[in-house]
PALO-654286 format. One line per 5 residues: number of its first residue (from 1); their letters; for each residue x, y, z of N, C-alpha, C. Coordinates in nm, 3 decimals. Example, Ala and Ser with C-alpha at 12.3 -4.5 7.8 and 13.67 -1.06 7.14 Angstrom:
<sevos>
1 = AS = 1.319/-0.569/0.780/1.230/-0.450/0.780/1.320/-0.330/0.780; 1.285/-0.225/0.708/1.367/-0.106/0.714/1.290/0.003/0.787;
</sevos>
This chain:
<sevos>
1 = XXXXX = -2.273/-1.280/2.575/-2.130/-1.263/2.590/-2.059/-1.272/2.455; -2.128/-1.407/2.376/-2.031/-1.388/2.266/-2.102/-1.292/2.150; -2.191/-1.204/2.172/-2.197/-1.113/2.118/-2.136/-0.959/2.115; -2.111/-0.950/2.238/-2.029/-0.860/2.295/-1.901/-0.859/2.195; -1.776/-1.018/2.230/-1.696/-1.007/2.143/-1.686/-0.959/2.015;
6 = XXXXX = -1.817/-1.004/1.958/-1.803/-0.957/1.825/-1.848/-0.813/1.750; -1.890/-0.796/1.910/-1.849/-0.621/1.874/-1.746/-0.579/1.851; -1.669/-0.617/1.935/-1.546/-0.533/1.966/-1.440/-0.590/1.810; -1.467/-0.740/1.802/-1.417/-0.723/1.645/-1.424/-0.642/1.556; -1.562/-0.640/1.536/-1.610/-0.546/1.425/-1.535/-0.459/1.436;
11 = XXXXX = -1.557/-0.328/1.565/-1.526/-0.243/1.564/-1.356/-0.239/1.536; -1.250/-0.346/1.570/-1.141/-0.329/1.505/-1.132/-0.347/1.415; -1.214/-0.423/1.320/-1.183/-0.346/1.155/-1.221/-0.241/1.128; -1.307/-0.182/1.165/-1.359/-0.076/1.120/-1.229/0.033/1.125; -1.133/0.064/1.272/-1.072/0.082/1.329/-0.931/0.106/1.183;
16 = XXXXX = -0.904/-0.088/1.157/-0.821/-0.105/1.092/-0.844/-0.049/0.944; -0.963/0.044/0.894/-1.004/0.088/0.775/-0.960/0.212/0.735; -0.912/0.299/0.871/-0.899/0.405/0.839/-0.807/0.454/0.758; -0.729/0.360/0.657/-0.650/0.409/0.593/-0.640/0.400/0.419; -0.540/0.477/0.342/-0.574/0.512/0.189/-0.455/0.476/0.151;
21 = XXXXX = -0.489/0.395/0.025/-0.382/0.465/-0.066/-0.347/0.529/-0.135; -0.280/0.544/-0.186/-0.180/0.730/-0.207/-0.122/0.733/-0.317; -0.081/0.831/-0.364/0.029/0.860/-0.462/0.097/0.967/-0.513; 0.202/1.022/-0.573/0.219/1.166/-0.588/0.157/1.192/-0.674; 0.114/1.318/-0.683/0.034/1.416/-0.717/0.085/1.408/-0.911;
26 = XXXXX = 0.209/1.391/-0.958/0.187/1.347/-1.064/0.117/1.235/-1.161; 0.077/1.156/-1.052/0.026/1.027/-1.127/-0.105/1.081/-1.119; -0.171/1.033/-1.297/-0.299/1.092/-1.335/-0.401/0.976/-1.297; -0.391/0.874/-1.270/-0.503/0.757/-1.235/-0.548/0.833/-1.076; -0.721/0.812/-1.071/-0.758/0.846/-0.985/-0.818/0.705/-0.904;
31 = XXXXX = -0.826/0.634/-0.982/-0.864/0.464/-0.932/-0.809/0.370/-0.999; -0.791/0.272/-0.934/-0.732/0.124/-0.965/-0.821/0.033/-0.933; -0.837/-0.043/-0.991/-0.896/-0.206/-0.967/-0.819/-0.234/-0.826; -0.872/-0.340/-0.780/-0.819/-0.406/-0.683/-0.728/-0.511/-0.739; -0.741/-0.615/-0.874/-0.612/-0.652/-0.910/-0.499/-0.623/-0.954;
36 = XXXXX = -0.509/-0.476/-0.972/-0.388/-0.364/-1.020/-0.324/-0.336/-0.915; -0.399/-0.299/-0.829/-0.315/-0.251/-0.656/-0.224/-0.411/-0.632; -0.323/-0.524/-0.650/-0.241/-0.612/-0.622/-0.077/-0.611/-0.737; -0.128/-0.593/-0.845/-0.033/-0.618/-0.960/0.128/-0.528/-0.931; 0.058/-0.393/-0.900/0.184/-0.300/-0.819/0.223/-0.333/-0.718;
41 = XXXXX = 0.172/-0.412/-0.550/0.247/-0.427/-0.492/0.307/-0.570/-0.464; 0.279/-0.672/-0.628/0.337/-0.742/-0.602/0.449/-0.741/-0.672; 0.496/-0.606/-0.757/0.576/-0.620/-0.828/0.610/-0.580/-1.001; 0.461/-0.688/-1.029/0.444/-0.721/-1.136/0.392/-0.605/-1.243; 0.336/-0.515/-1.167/0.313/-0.406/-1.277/0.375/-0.245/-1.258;
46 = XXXXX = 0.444/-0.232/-1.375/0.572/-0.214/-1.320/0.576/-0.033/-1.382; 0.483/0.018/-1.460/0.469/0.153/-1.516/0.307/0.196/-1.493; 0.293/0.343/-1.507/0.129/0.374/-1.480/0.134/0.362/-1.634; -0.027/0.420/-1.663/-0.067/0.411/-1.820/0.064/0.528/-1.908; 0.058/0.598/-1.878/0.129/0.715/-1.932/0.292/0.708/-1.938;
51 = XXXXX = 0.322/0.545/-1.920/0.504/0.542/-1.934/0.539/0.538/-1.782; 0.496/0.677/-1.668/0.581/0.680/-1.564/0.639/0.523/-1.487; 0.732/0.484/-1.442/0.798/0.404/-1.367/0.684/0.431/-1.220; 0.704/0.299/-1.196/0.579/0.329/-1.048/0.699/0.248/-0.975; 0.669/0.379/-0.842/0.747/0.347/-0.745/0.694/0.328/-0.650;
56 = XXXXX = 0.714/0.144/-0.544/0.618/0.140/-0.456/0.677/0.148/-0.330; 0.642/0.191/-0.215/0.704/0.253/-0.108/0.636/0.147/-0.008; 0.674/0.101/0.105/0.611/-0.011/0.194/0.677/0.038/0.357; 0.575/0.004/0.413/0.607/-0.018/0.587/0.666/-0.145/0.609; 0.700/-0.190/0.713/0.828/-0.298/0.735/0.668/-0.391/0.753;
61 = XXXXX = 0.695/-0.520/0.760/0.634/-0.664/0.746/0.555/-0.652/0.874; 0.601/-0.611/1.019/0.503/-0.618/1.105/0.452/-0.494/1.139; 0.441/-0.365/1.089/0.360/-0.259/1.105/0.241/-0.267/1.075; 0.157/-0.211/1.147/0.019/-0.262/1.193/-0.028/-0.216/1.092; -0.034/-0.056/0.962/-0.066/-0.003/0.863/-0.026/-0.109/0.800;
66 = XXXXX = 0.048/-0.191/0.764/0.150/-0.285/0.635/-0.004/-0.370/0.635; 0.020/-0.423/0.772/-0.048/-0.533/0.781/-0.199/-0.502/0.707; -0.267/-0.395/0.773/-0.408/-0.338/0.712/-0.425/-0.359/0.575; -0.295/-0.297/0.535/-0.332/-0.277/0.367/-0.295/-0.414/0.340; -0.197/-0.502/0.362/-0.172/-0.648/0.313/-0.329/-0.707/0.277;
71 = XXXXX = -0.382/-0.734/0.393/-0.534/-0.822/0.423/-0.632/-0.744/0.400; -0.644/-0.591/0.391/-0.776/-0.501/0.361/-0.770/-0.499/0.224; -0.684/-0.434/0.147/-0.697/-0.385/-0.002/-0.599/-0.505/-0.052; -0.503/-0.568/-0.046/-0.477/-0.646/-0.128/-0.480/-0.807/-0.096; -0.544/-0.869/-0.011/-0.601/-0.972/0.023/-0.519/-1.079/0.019;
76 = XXXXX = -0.408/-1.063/0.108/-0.296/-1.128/0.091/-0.238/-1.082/0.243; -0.184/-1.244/0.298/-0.092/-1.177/0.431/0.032/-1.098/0.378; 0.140/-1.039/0.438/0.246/-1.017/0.479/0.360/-1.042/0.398; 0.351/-1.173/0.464/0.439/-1.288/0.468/0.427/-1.373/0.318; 0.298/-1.354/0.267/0.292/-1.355/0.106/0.358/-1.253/0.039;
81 = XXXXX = 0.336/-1.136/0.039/0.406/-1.026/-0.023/0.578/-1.010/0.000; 0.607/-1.097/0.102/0.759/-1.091/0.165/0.780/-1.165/0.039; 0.723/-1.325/0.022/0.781/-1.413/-0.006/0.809/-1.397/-0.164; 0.686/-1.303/-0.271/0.720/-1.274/-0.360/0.803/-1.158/-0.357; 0.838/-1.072/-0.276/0.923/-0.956/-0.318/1.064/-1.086/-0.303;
86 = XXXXX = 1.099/-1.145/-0.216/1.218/-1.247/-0.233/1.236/-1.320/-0.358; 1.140/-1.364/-0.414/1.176/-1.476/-0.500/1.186/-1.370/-0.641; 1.153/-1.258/-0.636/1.208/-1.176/-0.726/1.311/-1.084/-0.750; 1.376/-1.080/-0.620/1.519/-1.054/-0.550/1.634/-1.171/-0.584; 1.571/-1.261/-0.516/1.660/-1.372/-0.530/1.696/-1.458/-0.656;
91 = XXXXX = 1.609/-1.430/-0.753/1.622/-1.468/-0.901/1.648/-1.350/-0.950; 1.690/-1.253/-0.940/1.730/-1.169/-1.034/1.663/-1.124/-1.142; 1.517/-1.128/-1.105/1.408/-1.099/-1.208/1.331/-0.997/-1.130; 1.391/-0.921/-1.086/1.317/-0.772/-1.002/1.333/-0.763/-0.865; 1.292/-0.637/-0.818/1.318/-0.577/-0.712/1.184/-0.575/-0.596;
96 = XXXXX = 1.238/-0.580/-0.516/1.151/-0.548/-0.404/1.115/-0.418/-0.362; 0.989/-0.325/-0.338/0.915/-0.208/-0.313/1.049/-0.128/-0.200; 1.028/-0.048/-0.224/1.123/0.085/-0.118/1.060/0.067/0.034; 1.129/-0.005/0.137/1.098/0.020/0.259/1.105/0.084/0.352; 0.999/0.233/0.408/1.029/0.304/0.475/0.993/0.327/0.619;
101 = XXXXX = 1.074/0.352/0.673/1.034/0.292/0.850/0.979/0.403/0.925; 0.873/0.474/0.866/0.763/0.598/0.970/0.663/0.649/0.860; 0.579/0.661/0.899/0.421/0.720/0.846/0.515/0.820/0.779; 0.595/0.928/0.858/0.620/1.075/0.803/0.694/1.006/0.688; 0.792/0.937/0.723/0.854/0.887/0.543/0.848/0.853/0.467;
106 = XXXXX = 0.672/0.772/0.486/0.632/0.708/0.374/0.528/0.849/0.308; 0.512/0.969/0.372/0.429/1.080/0.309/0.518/1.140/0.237; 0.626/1.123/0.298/0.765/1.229/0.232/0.784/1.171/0.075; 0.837/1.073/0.089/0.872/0.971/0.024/0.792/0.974/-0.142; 0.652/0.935/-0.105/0.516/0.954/-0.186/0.516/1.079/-0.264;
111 = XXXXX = 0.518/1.211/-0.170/0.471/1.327/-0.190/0.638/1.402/-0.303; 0.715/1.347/-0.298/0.869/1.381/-0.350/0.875/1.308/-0.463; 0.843/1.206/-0.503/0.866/1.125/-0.529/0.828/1.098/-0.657; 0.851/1.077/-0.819/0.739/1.088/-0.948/0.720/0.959/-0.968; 0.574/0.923/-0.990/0.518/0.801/-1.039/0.509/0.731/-0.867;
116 = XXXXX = 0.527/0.750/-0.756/0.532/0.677/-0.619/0.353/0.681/-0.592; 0.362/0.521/-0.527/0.223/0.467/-0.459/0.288/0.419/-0.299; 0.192/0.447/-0.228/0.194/0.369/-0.096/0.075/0.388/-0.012; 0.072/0.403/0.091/-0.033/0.399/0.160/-0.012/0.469/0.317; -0.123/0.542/0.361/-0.113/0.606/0.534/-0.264/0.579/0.562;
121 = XXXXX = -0.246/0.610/0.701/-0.363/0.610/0.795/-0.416/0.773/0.755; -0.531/0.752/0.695/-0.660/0.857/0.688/-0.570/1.008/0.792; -0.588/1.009/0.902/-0.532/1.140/0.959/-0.378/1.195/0.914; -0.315/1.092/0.821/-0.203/1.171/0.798/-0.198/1.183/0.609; -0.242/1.211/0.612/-0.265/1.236/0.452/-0.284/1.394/0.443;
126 = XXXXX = -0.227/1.460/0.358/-0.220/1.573/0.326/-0.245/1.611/0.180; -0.281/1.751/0.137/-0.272/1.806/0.042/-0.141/1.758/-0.080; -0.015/1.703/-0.037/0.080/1.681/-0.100/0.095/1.536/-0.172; -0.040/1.458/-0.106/-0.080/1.337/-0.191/-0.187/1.336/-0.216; -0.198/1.260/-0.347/-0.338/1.177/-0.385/-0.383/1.058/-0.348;
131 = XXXXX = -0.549/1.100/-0.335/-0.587/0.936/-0.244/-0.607/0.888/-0.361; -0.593/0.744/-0.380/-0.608/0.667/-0.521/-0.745/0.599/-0.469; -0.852/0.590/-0.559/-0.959/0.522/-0.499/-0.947/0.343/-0.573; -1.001/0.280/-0.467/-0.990/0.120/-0.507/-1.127/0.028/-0.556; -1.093/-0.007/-0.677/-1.246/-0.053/-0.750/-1.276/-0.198/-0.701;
</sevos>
């Protein structure tokens, strides 16, 4: 029985994997470290190599994609990433990521957008973004 369960875990991460992150098609990096992804969406790194301004685009705090990428690629709840986009709001020492409320707006958004990173679920990714691969 309790093997059973832990099927069905598994299989929801696996589930919860299906997704990339992204960027417009101007940004020349084809991979990032995993402490860089962290570094951009916590804020802290704030241009790609080449000067552009990086613009980071986010799903709201309880969207099930937010959540994926929070704990999959940047190994951090939520509610961590809330708390530093606040305390860099609230001190007046930076801004918090662009929050957009639908898959289609965060492709729009990305795909329009120069120097923009964010992230979708694998089936909605198009020709009009780049998948960024994660080291």
């Amino acid at each position: 029985m309790i093997f059973v369960g832990l099927l069905g875990v598994k299989a929801d991460a696996r589930a919860n994997d299906h997704f990339e992150i992204v960027t417009n098609p101007n940004v020349s990096e084809v991979a990032l470290s995993a402490n860089s992804l962290r570094s951009i969406f916590s804020m802290s790194l704030k241009t790609w190599p080449n000067g552009t301004k990086i613009r980071v685009f986010v799903l709201s705090d309880d969207d099930q994609l937010h959540k994926a990428v929070s704990k999959g690629k940047l190994n951090v709840f939520p509610y961590q990433l809330r708390s530093t986009w606040d305390r860099l709001v609230f001190s007046g020492t930076g801004q918090a990521p662009v929050r957009v409320n639908s898959i289609e707006e965060m492709l729009d958004k990305v795909a329009n957008t120069p120097g923009a990173i964010g992230y979708l679920w694998r089936a909605n990714i198009n020709e009009n973004v780049n998948v960024l691969q994660i080291k």
